[in-house]
C-alpha positions in Angstrom: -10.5 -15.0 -6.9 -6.7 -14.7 -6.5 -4.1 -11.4 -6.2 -1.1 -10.5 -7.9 0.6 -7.9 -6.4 3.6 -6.6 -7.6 5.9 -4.7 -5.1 6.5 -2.1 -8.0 3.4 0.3 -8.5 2.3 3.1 -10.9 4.0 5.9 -9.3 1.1 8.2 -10.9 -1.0 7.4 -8.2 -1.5 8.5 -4.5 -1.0 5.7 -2.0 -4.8 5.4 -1.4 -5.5 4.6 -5.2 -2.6 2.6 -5.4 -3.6 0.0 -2.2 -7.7 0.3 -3.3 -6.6 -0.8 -7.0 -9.9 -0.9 -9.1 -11.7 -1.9 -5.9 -14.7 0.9 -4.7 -13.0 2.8 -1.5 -14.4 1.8 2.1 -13.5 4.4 4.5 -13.3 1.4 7.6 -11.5 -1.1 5.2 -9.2 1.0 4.3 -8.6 2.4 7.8 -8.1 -1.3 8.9 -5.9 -2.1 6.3 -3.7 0.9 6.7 -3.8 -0.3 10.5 -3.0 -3.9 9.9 -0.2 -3.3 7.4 1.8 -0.7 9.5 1.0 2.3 7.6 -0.4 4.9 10.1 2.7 6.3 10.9 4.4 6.6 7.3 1.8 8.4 5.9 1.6 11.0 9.1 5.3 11.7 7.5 4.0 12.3 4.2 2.7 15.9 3.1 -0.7 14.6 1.8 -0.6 11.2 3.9 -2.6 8.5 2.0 -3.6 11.1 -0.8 0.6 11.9 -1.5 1.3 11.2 -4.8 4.4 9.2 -4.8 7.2 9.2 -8.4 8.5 11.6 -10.4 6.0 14.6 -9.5 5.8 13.6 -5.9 7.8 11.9 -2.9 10.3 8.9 -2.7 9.4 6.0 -0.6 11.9 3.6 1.6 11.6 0.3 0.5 10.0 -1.2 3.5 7.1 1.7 2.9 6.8 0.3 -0.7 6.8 -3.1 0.8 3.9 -2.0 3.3 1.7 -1.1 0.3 2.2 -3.6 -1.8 1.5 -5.9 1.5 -2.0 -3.2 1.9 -3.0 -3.9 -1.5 -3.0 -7.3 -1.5 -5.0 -7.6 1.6 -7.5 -4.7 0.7 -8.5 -7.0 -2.3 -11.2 -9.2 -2.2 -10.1 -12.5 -2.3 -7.9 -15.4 -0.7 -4.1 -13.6 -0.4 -1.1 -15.9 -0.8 2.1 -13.5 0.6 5.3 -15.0 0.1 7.8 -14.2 2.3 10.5 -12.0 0.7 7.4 -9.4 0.2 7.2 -9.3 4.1 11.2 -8.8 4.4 11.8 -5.5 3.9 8.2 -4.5 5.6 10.2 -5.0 8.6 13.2 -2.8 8.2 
């Protein structure tokens, strides 16, 4: 099985249904991924952490926060991840 993800995602959605994507939640897997993929700290910032709905009824994200996502939806899938570099540039910033 293979993963497309888009750096761009529905902003209707709160960061936990965004990065889970159609996949059943896993309270460890997702904790893991939200460890692995740097996003502990920036969702302590946000007023609902992972359940903050993000758009035009909620909060803007930086672009290395909408990097980390896209980065913990990918790897939250189940299936071999190809992650091209430019997704993991601003992730760092």
């Amino acid at each position: 099985m293979r993963a497309l993800v888009s750096r761009s995602a529905p902003s209707s959605l709160a960061r936990r249904d965004n990065i889970c994507w159609g996949e059943d939640y896993d309270v460890a897997r997702f904790d893991e991924v939200v460890e692995c993929c740097a996003l502990r700290d920036d969702f302590a910032t946000l007023p609902n952490g992972d359940m903050t709905e993000v758009g035009e009824n909620g909060v803007t994200l930086s672009g290395g926060q909408k990097a980390r996502i896209s980065l913990a939806r990918a790897v939250y899938q189940v299936c071999h991840v190809t992650v091209r570099f430019s997704a993991l540039k601003a992730a760092s910033q």
